[in-house]
Residue frames as qw, qx, qy, qz and C-alpha x, y, z in Angstrom:
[[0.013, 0.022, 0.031, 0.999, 142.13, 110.95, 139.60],
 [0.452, 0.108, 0.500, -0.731, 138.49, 112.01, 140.79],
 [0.598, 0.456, 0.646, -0.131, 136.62, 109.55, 138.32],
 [0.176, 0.712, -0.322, -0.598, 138.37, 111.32, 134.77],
 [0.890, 0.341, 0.297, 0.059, 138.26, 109.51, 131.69],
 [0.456, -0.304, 0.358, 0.756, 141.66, 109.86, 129.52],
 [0.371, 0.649, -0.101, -0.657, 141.22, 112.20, 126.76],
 [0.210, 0.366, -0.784, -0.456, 142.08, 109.17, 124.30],
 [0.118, 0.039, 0.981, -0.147, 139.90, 106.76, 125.67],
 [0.246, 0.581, 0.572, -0.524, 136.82, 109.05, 125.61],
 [0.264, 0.596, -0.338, -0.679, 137.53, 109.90, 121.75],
 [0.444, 0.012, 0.869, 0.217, 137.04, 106.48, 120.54],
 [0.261, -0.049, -0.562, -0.783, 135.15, 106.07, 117.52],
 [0.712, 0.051, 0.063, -0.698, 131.03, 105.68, 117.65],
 [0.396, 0.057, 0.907, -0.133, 129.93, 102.59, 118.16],
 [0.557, 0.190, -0.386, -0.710, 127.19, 102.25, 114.45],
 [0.660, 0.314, 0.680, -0.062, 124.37, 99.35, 113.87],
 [0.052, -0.280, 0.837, 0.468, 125.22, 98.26, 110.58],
 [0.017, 0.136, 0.964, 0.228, 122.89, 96.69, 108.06],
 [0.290, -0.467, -0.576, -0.605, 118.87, 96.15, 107.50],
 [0.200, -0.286, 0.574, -0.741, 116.85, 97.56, 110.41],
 [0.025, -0.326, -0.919, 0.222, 114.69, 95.09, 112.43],
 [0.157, -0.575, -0.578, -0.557, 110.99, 95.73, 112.15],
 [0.397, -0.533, -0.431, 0.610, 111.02, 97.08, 115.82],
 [0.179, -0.239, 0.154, 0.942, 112.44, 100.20, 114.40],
 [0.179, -0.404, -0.523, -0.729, 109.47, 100.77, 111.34],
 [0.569, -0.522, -0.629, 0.088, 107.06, 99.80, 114.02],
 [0.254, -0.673, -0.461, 0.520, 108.16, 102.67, 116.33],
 [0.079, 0.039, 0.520, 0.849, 108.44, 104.94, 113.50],
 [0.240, -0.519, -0.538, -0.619, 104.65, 104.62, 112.81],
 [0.335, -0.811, -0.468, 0.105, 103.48, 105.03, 116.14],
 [0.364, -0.314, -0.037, 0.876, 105.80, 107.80, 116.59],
 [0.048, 0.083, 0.369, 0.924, 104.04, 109.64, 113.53],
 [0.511, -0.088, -0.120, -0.847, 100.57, 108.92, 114.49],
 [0.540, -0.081, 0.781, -0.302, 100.30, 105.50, 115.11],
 [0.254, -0.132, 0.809, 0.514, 98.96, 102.83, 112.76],
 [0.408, 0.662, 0.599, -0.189, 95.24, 104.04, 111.96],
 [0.142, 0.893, 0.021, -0.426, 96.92, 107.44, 110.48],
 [0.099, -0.472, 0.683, 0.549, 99.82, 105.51, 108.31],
 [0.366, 0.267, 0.860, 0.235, 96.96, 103.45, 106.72],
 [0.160, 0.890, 0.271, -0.329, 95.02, 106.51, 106.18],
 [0.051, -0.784, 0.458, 0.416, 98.10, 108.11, 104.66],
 [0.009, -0.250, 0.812, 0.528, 98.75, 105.08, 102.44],
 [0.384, 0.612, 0.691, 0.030, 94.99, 104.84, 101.32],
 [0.318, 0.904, 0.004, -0.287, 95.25, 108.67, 100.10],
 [0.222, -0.462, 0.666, 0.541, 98.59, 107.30, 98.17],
 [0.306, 0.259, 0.877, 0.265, 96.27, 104.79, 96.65],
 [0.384, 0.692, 0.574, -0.209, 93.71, 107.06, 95.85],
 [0.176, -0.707, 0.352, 0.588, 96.38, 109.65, 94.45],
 [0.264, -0.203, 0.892, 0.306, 97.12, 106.62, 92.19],
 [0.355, 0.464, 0.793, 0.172, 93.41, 106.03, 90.88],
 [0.304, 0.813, 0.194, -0.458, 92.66, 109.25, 90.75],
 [0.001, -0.644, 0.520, 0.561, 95.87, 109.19, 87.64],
 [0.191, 0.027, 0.961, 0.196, 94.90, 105.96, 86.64],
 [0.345, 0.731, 0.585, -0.065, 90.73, 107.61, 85.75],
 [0.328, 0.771, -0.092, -0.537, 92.24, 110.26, 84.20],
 [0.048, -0.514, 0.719, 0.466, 93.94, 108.50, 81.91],
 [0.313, 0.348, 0.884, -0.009, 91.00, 105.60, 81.09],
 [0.234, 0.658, 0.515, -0.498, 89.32, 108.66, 80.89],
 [0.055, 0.726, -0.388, -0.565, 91.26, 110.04, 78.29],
 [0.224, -0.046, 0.941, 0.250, 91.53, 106.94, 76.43],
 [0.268, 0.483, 0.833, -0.012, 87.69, 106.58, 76.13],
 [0.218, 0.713, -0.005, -0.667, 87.46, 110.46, 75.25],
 [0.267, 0.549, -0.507, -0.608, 89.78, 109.81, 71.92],
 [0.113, 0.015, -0.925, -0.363, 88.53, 106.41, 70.69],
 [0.349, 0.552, 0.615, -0.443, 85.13, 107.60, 71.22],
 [0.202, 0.497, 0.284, 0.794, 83.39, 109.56, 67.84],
 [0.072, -0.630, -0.449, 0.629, 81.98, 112.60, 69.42],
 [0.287, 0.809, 0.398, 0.323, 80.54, 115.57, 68.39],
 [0.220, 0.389, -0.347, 0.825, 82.01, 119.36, 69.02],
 [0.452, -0.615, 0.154, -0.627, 79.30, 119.97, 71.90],
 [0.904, -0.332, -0.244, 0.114, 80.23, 116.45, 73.86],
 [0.451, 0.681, -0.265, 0.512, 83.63, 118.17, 73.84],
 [0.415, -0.690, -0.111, -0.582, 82.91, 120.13, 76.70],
 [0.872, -0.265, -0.185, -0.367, 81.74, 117.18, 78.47],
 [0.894, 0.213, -0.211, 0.332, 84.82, 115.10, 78.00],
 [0.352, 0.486, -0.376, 0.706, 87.27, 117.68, 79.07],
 [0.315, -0.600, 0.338, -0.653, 85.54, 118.61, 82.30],
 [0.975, -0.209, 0.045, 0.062, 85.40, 114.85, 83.66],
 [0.836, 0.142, -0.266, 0.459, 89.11, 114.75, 82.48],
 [0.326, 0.479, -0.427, 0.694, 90.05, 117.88, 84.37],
 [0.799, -0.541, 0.051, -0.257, 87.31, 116.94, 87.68],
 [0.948, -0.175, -0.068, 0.257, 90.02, 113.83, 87.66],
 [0.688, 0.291, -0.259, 0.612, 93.23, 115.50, 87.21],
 [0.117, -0.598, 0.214, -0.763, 92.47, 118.42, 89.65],
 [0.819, -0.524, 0.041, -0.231, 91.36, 115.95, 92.20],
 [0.928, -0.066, -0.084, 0.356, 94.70, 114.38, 91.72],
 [0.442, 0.422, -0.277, 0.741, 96.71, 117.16, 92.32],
 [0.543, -0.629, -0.036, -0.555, 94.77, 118.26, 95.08],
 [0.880, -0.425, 0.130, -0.167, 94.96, 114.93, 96.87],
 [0.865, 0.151, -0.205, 0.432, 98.33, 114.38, 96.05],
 [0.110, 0.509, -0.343, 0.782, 99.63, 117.98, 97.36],
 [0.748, -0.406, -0.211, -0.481, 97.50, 117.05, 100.13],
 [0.950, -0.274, -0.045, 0.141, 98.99, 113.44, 101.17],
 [0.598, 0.413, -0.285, 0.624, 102.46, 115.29, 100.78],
 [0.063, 0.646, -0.143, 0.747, 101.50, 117.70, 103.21],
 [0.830, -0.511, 0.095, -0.205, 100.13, 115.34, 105.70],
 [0.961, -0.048, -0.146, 0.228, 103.23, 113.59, 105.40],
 [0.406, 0.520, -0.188, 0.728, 105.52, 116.12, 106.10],
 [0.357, -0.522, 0.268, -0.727, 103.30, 116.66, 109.23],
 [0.863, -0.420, 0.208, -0.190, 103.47, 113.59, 110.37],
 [0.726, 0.184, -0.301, 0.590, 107.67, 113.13, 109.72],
 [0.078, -0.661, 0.035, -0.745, 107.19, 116.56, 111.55],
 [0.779, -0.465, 0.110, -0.407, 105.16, 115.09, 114.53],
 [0.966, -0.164, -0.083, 0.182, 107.46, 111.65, 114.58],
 [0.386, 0.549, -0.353, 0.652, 110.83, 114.10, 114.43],
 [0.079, -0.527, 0.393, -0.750, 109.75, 115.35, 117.78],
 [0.883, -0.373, 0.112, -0.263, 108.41, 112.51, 119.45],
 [0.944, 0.100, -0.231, 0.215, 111.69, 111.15, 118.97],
 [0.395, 0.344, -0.441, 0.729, 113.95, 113.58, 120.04],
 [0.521, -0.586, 0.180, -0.593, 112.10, 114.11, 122.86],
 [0.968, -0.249, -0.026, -0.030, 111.86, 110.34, 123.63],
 [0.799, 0.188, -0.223, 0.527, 116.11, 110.95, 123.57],
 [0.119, -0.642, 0.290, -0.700, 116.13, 114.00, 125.18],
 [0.819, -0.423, 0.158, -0.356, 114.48, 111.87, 128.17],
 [0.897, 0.271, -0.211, 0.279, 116.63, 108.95, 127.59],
 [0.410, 0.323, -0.445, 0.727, 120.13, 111.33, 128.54],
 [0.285, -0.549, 0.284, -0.732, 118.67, 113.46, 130.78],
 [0.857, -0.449, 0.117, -0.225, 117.89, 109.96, 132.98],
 [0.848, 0.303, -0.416, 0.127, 121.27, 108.80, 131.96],
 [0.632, -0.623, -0.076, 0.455, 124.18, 108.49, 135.12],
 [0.125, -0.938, 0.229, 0.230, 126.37, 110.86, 135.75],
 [0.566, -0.214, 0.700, 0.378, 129.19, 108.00, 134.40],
 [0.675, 0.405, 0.581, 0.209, 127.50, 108.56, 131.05],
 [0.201, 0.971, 0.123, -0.029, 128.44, 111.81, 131.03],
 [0.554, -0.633, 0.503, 0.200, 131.88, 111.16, 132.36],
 [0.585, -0.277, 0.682, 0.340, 132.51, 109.11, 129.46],
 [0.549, 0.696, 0.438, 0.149, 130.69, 110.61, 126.43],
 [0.281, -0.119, 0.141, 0.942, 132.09, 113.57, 124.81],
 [0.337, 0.525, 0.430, -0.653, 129.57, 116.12, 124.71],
 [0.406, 0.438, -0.388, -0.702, 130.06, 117.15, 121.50],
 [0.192, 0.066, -0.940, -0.273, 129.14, 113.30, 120.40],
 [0.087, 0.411, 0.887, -0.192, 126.08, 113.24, 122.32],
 [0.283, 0.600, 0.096, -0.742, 125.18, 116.85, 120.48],
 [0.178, 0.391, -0.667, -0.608, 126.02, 115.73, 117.34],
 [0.057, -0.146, -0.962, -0.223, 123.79, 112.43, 117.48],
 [0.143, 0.664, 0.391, -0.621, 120.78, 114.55, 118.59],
 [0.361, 0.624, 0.051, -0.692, 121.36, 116.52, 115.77],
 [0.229, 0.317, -0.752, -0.530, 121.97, 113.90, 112.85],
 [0.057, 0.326, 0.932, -0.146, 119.53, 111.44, 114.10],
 [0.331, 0.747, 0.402, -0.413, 116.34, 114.21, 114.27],
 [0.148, 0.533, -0.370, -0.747, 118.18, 115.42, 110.44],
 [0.052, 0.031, 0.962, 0.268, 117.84, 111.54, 109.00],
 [0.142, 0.457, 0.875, -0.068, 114.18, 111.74, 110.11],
 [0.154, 0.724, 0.094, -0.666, 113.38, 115.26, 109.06],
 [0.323, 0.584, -0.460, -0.586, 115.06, 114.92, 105.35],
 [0.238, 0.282, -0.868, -0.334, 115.80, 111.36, 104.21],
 [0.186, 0.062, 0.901, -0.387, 113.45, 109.38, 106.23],
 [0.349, 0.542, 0.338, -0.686, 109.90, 111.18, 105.09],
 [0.437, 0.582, -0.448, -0.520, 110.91, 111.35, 101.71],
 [0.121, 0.391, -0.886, -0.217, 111.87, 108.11, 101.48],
 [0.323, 0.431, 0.747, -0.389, 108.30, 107.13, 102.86],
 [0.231, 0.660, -0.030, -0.714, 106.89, 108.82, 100.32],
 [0.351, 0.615, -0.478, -0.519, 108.45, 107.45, 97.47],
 [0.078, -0.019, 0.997, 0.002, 108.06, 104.10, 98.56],
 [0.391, 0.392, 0.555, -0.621, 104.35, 104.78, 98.87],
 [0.486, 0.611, -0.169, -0.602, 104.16, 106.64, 95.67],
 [0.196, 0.378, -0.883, -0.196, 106.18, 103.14, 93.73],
 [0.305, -0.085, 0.921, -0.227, 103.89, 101.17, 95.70],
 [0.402, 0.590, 0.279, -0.643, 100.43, 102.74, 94.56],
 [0.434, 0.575, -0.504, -0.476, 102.16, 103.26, 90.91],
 [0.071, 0.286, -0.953, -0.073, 102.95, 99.01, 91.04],
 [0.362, 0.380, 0.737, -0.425, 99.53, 98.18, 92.74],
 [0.496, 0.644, 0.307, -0.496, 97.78, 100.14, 89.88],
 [0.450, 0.555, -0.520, -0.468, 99.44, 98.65, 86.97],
 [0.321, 0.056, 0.906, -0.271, 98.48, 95.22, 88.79],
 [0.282, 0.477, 0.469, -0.687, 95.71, 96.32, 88.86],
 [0.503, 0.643, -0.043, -0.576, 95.13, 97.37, 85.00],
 [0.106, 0.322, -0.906, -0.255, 97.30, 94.97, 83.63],
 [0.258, 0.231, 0.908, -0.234, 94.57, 92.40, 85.56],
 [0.264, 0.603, 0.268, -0.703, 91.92, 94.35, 83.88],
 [0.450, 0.681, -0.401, -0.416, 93.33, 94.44, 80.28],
 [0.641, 0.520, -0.562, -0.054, 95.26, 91.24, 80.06],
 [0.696, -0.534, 0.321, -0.356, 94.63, 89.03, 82.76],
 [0.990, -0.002, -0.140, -0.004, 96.17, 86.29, 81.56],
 [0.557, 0.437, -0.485, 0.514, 99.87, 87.57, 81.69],
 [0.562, -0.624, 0.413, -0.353, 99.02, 88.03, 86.06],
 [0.969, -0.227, -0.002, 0.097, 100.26, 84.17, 86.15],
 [0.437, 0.712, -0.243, 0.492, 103.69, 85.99, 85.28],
 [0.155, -0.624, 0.339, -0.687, 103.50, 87.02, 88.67],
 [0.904, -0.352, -0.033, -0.240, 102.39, 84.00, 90.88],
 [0.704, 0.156, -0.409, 0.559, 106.05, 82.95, 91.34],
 [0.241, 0.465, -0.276, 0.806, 106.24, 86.08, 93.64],
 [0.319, -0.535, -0.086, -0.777, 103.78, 85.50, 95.71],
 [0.712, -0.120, -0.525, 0.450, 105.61, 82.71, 97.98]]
């Protein structure tokens, strides 16, 4: 019959990749979003997110195990809220750049698939079911809109938070970093 596919054959089940993704994938991920000056940029304003929480809180420390007088008072409080208002700032900030640049890598991707079918043969059409090539279009550009971004994010935000208790730990009580030299194989 003119080149028909049976109606059972062409319902199989998706073919899925299974398992950890190769580094290919991250790798086109960042250049998709911007490329790799703008994801270091994006995880330097995590880190800074991170010190900025990490002076307010020194700061605080040194406020209450300082003596002081009522007019230092002042003093104290507006350094501790310079730091915390810079950290919310730059943390709503890096959220919002990151959302514009899961935003920017959403649509360089479905484009880069939109191209993709639209060069595919005519046999690929013959043997997809539309509705399967609508449906991966739209769960693929959902993964990277909702779960993807976020999950960038929170890795960032764990990293920063792990880096800066390195970081103070090394500061306060360097000796207990050899704890950690096993990990660094």
């Amino acid at each position: 019959e003119s080149g028909q596919v049976p109606a059972a054959e062409a319902a199989t089940e998706e073919n899925r990749a299974t398992g950890a993704l190769s580094s290919k994938v991250f790798f086109y991920y960042i250049r998709s979003v911007g490329g790799f000056v703008i994801f270091s940029l994006l995880c330097f304003c995590f880190l800074g997110v991170e010190a900025l929480r990490m002076a307010g809180l020194w700061w605080l420390s040194h406020w209450t195990a300082k003596d002081r007088s009522g007019s230092e008072e002042m003093y104290y409080l507006s350094v501790y809220a310079a730091f915390t208002f810079g950290n919310v700032l730059l943390d709503f900030v890096t959220r919002l750049w990151s959302f514009a640049m899961s935003s920017r890598g959403s649509r360089h991707i479905h484009n880069a698939m939109l191209a993709s079918v639209l060069r595919a043969p005519m046999s690929f059409f013959q043997t997809t079911p539309h509705g399967q090539i609508i449906n991966r279009f739209s769960k693929d550009t959902s993964e990277i809109d909702q779960t993807v971004m976020n999950t960038t994010i929170e890795m960032g935000n764990s990293l920063a938070g792990s880096f800066s208790s390195l970081v103070m730990l090394g500061l306060n009580a360097w000796p207990i970093l050899i704890l950690f030299l096993p990990m660094l194989r």
